[in-house]
PDB file of N, H, CA, C and O in Angstrom:
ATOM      1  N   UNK A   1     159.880 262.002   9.701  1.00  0.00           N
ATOM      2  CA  UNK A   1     161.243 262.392   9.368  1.00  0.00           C
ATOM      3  C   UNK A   1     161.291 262.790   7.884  1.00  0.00           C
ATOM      4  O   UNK A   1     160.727 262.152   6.996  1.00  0.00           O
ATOM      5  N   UNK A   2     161.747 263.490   7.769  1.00  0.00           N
ATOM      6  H   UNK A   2     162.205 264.008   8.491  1.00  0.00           H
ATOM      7  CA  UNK A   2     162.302 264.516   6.211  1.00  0.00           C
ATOM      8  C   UNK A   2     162.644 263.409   5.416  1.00  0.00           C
ATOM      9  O   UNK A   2     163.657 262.821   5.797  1.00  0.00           O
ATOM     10  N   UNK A   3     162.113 262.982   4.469  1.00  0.00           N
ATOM     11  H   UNK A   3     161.290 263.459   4.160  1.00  0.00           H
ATOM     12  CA  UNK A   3     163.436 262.733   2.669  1.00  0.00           C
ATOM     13  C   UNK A   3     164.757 263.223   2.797  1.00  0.00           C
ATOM     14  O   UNK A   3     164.802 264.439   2.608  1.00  0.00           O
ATOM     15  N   UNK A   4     165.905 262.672   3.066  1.00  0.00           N
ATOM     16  H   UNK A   4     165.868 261.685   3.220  1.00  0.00           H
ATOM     17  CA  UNK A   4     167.575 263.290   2.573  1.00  0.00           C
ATOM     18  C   UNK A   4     166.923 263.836   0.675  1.00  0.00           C
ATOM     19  O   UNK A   4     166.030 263.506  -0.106  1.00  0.00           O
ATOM     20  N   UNK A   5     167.709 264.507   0.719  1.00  0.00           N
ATOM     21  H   UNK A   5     168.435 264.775   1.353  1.00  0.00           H
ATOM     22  CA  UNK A   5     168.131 265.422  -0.830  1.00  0.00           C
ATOM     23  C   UNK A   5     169.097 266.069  -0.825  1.00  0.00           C
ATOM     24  O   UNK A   5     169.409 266.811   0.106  1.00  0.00           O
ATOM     25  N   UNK A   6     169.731 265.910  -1.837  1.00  0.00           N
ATOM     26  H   UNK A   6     169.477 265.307  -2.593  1.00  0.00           H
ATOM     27  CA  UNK A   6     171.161 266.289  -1.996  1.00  0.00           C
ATOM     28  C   UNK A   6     171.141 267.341  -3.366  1.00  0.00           C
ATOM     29  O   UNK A   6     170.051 267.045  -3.855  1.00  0.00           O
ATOM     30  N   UNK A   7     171.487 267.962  -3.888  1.00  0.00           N
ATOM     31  H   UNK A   7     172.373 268.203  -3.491  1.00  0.00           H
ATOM     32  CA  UNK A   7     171.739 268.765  -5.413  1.00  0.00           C
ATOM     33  C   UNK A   7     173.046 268.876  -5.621  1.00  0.00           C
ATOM     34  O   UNK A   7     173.638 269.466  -4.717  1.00  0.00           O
ATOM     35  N   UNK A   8     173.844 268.420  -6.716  1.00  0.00           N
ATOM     36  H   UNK A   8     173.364 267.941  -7.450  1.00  0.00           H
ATOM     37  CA  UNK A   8     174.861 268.311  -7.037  1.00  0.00           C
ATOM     38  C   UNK A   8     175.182 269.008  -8.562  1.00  0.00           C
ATOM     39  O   UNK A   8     175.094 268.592  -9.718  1.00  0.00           O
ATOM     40  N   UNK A   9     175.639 270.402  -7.882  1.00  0.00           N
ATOM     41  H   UNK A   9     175.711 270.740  -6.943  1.00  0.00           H
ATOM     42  CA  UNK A   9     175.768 270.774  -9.952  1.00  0.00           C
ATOM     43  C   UNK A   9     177.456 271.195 -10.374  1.00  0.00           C
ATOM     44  O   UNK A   9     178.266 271.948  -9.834  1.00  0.00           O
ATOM     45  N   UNK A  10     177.524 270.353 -11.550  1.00  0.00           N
ATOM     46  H   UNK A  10     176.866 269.741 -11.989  1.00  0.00           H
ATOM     47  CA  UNK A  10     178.925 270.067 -11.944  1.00  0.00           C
ATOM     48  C   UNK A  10     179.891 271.373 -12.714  1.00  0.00           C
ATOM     49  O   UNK A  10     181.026 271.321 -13.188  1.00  0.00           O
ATOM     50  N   UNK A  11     178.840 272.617 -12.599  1.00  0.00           N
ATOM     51  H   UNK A  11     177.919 272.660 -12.214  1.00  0.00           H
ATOM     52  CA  UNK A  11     179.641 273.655 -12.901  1.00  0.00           C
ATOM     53  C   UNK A  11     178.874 274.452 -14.200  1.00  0.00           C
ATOM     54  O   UNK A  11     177.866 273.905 -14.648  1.00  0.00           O
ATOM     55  N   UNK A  12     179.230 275.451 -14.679  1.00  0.00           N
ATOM     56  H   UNK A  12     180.048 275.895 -14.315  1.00  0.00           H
ATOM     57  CA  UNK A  12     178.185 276.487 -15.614  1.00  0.00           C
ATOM     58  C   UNK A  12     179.164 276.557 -17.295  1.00  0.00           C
ATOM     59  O   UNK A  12     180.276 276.143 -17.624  1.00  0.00           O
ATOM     60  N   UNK A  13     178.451 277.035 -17.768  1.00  0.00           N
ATOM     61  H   UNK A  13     177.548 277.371 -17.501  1.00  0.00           H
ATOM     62  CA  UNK A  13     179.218 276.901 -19.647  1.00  0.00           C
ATOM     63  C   UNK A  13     178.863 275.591 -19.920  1.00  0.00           C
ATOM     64  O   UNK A  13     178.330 274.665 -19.310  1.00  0.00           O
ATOM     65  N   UNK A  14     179.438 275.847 -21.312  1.00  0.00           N
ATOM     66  H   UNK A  14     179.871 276.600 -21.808  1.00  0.00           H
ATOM     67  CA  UNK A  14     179.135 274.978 -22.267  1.00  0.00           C
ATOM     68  C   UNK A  14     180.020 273.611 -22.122  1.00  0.00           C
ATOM     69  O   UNK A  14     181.045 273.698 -21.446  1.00  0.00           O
ATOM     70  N   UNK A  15     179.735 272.536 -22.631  1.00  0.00           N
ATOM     71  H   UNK A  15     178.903 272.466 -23.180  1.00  0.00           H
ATOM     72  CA  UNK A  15     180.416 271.402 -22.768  1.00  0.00           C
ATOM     73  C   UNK A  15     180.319 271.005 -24.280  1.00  0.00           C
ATOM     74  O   UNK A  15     179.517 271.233 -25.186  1.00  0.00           O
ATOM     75  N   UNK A  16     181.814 270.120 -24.112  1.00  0.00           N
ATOM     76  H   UNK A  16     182.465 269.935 -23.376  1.00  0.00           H
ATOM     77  CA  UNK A  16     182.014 270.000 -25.381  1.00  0.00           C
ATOM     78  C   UNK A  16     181.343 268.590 -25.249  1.00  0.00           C
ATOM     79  O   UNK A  16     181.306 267.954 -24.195  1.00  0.00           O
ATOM     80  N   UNK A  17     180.751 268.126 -26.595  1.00  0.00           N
ATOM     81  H   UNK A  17     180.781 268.643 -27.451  1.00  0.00           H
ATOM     82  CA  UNK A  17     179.937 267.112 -26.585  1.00  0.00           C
ATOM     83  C   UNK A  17     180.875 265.997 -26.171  1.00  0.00           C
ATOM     84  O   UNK A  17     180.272 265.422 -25.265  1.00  0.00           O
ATOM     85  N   UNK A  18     182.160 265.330 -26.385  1.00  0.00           N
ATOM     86  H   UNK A  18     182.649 265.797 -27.122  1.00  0.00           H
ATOM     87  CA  UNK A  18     182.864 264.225 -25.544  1.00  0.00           C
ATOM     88  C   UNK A  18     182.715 264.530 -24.252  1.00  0.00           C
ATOM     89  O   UNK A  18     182.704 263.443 -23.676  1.00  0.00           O
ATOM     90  N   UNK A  19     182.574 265.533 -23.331  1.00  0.00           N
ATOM     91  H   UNK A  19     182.584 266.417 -23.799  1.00  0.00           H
ATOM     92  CA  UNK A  19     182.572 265.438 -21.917  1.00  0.00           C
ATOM     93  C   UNK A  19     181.242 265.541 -21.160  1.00  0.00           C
ATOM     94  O   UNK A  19     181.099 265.507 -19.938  1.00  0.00           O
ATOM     95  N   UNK A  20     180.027 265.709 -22.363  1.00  0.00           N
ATOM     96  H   UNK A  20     180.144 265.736 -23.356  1.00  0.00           H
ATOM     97  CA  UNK A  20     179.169 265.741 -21.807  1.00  0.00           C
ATOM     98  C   UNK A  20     178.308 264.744 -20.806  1.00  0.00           C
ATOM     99  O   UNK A  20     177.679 265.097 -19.808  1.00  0.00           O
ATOM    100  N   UNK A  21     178.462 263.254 -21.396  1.00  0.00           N
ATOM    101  H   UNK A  21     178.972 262.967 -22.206  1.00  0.00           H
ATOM    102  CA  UNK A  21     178.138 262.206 -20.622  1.00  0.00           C
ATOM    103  C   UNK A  21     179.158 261.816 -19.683  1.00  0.00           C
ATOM    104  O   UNK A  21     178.620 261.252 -18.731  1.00  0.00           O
ATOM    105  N   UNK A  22     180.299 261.878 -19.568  1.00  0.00           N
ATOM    106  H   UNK A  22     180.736 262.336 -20.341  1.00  0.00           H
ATOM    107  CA  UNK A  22     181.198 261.619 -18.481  1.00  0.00           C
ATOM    108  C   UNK A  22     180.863 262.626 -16.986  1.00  0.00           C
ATOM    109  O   UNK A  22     180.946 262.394 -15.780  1.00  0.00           O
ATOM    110  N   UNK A  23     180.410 263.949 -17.893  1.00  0.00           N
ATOM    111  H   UNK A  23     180.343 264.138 -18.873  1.00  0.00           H
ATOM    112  CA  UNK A  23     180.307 265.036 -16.992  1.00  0.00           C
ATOM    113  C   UNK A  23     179.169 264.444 -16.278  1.00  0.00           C
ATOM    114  O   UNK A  23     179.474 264.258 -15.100  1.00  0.00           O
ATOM    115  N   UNK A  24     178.182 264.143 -16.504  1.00  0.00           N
ATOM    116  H   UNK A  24     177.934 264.295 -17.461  1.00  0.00           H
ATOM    117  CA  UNK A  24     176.621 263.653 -16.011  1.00  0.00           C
ATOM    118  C   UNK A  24     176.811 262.903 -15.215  1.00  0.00           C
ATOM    119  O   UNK A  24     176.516 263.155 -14.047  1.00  0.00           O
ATOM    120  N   UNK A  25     177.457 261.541 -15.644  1.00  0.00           N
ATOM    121  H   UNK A  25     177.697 261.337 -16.593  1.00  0.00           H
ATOM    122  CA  UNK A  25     177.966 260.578 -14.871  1.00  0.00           C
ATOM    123  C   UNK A  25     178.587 260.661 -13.805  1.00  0.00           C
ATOM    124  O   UNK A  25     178.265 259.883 -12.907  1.00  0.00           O
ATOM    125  N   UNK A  26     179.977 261.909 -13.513  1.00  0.00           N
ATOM    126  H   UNK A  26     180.238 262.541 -14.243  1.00  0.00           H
ATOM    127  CA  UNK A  26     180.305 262.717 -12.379  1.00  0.00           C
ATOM    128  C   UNK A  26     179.365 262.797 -11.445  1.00  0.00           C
ATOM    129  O   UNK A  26     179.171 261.982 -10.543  1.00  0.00           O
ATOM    130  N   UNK A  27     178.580 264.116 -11.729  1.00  0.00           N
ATOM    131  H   UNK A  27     178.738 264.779 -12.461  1.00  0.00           H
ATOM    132  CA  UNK A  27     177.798 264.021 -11.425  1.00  0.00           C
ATOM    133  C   UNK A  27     176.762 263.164 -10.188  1.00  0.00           C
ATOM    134  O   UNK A  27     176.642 263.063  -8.968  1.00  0.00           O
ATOM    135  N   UNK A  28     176.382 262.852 -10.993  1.00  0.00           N
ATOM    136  H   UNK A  28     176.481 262.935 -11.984  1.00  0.00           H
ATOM    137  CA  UNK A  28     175.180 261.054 -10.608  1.00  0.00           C
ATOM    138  C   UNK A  28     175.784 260.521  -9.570  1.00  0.00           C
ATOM    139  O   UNK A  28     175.213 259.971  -8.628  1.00  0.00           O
ATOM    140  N   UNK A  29     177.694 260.758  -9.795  1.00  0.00           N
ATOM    141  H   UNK A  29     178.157 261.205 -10.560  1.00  0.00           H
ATOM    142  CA  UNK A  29     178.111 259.515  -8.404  1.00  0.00           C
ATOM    143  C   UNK A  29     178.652 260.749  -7.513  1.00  0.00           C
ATOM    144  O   UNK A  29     179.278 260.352  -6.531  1.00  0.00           O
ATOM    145  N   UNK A  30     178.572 261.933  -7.609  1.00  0.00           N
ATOM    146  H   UNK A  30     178.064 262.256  -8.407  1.00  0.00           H
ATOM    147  CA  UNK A  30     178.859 262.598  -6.555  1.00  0.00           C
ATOM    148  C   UNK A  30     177.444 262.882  -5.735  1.00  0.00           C
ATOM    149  O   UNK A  30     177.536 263.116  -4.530  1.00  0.00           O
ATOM    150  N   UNK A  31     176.315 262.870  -6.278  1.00  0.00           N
ATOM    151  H   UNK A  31     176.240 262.680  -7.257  1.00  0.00           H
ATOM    152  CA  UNK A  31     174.741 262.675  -5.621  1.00  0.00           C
ATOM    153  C   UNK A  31     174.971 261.824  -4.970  1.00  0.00           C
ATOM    154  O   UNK A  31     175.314 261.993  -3.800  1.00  0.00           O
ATOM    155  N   UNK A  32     174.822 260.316  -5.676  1.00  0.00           N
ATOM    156  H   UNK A  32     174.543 260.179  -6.626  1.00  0.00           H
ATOM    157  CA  UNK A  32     175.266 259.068  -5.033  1.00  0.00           C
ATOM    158  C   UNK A  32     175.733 259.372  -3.757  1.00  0.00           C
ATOM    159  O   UNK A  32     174.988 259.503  -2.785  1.00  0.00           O
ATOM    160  N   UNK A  33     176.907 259.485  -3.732  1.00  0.00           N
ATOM    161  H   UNK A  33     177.512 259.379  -4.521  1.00  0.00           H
ATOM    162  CA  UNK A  33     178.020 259.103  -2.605  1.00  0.00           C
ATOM    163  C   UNK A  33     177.248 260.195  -1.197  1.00  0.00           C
ATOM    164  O   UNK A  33     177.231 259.934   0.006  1.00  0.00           O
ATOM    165  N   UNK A  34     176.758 261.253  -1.813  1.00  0.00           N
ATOM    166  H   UNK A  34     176.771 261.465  -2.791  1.00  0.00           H
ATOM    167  CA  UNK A  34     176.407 261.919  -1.074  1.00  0.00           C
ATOM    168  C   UNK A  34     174.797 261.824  -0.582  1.00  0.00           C
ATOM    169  O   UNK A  34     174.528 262.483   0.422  1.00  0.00           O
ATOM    170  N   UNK A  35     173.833 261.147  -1.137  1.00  0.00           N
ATOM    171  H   UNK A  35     174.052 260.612  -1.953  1.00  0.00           H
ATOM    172  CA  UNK A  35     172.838 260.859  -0.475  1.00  0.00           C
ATOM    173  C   UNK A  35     172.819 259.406   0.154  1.00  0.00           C
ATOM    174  O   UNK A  35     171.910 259.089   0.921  1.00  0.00           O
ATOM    175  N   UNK A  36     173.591 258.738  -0.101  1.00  0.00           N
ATOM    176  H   UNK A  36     174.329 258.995  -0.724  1.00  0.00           H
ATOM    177  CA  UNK A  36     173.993 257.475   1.006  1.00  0.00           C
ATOM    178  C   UNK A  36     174.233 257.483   2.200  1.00  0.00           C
ATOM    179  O   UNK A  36     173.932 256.694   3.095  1.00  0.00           O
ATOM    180  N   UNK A  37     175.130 258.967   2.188  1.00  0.00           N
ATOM    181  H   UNK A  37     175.375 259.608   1.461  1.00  0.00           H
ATOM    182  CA  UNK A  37     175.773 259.269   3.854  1.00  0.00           C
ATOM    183  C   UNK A  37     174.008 259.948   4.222  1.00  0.00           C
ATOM    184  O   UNK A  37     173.198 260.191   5.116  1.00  0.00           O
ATOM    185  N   UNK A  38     174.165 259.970   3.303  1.00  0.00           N
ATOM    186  H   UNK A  38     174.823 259.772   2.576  1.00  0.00           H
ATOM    187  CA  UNK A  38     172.227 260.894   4.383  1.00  0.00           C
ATOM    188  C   UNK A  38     171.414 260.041   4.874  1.00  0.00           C
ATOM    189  O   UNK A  38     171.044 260.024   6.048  1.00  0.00           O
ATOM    190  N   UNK A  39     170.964 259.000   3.690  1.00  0.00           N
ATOM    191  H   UNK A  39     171.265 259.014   2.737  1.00  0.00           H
ATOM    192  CA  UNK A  39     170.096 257.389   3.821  1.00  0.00           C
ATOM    193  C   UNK A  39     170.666 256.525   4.983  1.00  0.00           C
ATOM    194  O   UNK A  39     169.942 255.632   5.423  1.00  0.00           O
ATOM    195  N   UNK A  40     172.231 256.765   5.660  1.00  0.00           N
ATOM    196  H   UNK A  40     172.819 257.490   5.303  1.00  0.00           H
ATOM    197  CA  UNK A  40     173.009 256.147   6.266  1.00  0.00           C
ATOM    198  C   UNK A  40     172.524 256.777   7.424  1.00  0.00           C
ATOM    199  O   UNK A  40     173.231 256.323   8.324  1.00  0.00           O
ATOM    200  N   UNK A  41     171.756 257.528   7.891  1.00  0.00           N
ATOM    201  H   UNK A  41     171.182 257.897   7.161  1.00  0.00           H
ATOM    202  CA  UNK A  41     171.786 258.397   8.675  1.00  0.00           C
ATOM    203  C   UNK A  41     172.947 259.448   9.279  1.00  0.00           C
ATOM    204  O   UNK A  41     172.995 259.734  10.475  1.00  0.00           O
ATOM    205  N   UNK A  42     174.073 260.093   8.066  1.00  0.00           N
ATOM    206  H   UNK A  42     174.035 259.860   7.094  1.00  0.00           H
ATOM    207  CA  UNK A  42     175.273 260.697   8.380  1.00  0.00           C
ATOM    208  C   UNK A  42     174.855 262.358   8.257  1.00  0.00           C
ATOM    209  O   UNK A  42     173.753 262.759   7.882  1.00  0.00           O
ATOM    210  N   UNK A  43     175.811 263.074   8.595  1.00  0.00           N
ATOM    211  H   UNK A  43     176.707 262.749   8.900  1.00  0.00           H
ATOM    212  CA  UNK A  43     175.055 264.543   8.462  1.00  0.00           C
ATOM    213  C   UNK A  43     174.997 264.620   7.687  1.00  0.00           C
ATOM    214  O   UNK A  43     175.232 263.711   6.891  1.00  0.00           O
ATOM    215  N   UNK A  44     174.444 266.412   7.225  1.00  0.00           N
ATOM    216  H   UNK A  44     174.254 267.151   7.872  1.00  0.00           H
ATOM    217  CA  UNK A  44     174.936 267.280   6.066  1.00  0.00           C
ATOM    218  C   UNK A  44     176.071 267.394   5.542  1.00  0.00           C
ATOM    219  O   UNK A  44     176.408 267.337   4.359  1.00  0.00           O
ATOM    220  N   UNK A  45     176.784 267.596   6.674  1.00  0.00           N
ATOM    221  H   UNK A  45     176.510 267.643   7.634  1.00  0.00           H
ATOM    222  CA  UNK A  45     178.551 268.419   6.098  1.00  0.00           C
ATOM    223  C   UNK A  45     179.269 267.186   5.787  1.00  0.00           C
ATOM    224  O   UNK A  45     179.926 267.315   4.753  1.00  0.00           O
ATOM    225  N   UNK A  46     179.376 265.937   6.375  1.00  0.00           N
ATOM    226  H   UNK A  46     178.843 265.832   7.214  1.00  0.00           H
ATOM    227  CA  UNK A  46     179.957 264.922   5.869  1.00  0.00           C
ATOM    228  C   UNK A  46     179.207 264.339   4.045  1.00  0.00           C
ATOM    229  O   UNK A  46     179.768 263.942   3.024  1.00  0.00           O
ATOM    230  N   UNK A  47     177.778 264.564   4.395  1.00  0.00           N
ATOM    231  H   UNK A  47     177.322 264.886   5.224  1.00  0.00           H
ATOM    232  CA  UNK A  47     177.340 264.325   2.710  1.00  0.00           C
ATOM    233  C   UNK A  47     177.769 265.369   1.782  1.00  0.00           C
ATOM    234  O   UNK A  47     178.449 264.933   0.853  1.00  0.00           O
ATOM    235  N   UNK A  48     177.596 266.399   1.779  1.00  0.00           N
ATOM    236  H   UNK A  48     177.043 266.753   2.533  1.00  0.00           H
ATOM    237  CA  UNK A  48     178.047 267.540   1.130  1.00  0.00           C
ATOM    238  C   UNK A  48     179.961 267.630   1.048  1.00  0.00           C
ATOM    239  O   UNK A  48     180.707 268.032   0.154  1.00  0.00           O
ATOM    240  N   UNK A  49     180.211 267.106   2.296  1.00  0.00           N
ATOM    241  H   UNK A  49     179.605 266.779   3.022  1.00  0.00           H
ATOM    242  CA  UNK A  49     181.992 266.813   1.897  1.00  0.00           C
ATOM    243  C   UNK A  49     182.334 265.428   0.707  1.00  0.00           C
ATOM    244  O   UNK A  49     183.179 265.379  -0.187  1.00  0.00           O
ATOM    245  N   UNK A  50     181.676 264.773   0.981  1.00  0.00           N
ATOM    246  H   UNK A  50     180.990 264.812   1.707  1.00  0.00           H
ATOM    247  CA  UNK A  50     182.014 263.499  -0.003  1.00  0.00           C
ATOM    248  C   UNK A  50     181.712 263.467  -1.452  1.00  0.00           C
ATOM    249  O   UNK A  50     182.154 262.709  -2.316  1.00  0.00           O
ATOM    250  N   UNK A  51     180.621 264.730  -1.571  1.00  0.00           N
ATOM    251  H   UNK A  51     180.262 265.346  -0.869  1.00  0.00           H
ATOM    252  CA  UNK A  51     179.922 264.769  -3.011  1.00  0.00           C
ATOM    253  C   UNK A  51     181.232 265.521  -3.786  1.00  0.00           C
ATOM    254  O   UNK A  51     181.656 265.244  -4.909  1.00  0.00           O
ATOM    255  N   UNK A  52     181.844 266.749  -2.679  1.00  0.00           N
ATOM    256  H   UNK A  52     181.500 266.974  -1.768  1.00  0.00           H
ATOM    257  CA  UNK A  52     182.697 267.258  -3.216  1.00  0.00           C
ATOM    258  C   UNK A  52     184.007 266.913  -4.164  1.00  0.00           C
ATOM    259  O   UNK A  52     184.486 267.206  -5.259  1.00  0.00           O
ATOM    260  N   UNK A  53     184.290 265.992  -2.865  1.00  0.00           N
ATOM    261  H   UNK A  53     183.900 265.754  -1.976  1.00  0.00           H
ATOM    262  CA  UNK A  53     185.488 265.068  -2.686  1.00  0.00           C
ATOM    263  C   UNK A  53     185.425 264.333  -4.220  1.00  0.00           C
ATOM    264  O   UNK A  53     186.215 264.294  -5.163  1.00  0.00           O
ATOM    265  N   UNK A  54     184.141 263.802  -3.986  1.00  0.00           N
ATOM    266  H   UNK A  54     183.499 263.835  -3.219  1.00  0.00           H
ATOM    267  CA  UNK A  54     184.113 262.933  -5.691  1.00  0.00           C
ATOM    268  C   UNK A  54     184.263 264.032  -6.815  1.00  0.00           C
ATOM    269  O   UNK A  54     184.984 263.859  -7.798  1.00  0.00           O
ATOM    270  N   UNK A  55     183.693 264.917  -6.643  1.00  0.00           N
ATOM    271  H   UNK A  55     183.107 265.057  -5.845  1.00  0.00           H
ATOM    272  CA  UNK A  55     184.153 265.906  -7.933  1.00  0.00           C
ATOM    273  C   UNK A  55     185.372 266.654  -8.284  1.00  0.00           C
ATOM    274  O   UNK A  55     185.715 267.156  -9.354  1.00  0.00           O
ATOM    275  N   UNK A  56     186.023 266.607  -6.980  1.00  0.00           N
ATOM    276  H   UNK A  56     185.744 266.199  -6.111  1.00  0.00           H
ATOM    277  CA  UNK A  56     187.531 266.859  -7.158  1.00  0.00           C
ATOM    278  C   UNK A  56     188.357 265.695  -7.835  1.00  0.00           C
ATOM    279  O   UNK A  56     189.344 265.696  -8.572  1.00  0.00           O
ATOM    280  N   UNK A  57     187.725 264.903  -7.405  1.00  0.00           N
ATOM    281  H   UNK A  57     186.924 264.903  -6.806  1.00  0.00           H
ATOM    282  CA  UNK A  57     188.560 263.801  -7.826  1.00  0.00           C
ATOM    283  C   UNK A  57     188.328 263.005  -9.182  1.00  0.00           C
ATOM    284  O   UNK A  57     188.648 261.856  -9.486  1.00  0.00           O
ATOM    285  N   UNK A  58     187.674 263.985  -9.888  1.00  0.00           N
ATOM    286  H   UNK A  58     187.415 264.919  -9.640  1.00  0.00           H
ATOM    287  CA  UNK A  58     186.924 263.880 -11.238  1.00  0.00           C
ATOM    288  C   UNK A  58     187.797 264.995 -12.061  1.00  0.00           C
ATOM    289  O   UNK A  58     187.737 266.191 -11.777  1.00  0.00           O
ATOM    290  N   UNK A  59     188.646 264.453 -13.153  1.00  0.00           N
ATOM    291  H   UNK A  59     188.695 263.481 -13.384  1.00  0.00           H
ATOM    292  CA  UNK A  59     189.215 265.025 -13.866  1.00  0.00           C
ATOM    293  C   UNK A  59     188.417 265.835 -14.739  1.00  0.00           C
ATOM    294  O   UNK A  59     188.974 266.723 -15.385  1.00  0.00           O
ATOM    295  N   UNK A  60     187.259 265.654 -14.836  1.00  0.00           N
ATOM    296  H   UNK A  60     186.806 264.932 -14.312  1.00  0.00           H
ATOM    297  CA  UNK A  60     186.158 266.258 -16.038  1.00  0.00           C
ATOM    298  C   UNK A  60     185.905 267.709 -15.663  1.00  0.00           C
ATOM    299  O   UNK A  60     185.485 268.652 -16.334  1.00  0.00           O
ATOM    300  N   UNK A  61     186.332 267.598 -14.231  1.00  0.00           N
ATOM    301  H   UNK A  61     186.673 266.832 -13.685  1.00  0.00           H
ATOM    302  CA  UNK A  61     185.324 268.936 -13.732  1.00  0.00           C
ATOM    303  C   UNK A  61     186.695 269.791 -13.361  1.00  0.00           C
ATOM    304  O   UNK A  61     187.778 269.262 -13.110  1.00  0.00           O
ATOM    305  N   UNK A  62     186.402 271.403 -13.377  1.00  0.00           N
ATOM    306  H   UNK A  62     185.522 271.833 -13.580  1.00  0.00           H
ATOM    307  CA  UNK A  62     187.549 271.969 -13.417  1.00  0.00           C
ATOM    308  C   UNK A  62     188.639 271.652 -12.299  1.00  0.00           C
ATOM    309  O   UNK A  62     189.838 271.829 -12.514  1.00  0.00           O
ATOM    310  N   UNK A  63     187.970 271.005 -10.668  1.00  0.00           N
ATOM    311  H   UNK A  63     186.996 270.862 -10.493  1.00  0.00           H
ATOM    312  CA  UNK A  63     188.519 271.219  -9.504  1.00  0.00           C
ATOM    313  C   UNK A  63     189.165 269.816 -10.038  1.00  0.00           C
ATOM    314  O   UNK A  63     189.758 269.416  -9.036  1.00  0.00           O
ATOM    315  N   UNK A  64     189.328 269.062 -10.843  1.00  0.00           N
ATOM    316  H   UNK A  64     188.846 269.387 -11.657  1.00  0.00           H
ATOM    317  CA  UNK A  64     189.664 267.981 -10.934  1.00  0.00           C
ATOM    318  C   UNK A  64     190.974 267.498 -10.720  1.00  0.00           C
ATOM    319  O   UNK A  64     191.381 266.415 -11.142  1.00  0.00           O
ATOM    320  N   UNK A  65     192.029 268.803  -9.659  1.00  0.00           N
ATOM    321  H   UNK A  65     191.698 269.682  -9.316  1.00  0.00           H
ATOM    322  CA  UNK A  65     193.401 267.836  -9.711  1.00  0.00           C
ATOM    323  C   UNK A  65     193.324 267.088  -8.237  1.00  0.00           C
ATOM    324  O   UNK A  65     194.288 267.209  -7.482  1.00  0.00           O
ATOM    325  N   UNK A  66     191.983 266.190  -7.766  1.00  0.00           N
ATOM    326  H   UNK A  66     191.200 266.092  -8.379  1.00  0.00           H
ATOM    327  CA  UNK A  66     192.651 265.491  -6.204  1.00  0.00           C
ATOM    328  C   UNK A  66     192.207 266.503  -5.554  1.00  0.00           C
ATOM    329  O   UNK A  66     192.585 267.672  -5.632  1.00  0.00           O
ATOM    330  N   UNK A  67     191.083 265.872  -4.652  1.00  0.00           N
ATOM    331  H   UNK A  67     190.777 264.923  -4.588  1.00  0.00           H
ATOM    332  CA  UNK A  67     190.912 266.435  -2.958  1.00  0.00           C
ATOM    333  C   UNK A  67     192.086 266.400  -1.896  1.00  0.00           C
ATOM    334  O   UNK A  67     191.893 266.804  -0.749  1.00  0.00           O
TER     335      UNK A  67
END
């Protein structure tokens, strides 16, 4: 059986150095959330929905008003 892998990228341009580690951190827990449902044995589209979900729901990142 395959390795789950997930890639999670938080968006293109520059960051201003205060958002840079928050941004990472985003990040990290939208991987997270989303290679758990994989390790969990859950699909794709539900892992790839939840990674989202967390980055919406991340004020740092532009989609940040709430899934």
């Amino acid at each position: 059986m395959p390795k789950p892998v997930i890639v999670v990228h938080g968006g293109a341009g520059t960051w201003h150095p205060e958002r840079q580690g928050p941004g990472v951190e985003g990040v990290k827990d939208a991987a997270l959330k989303g290679f758990n449902i994989l390790v969990g044995g859950g699909g794709a589209l539900d892992a790839v929905e939840a990674a989202v979900v967390c980055l919406e729901d991340n004020e740092v990142f532009n989609a940040g008003k709430g899934s």
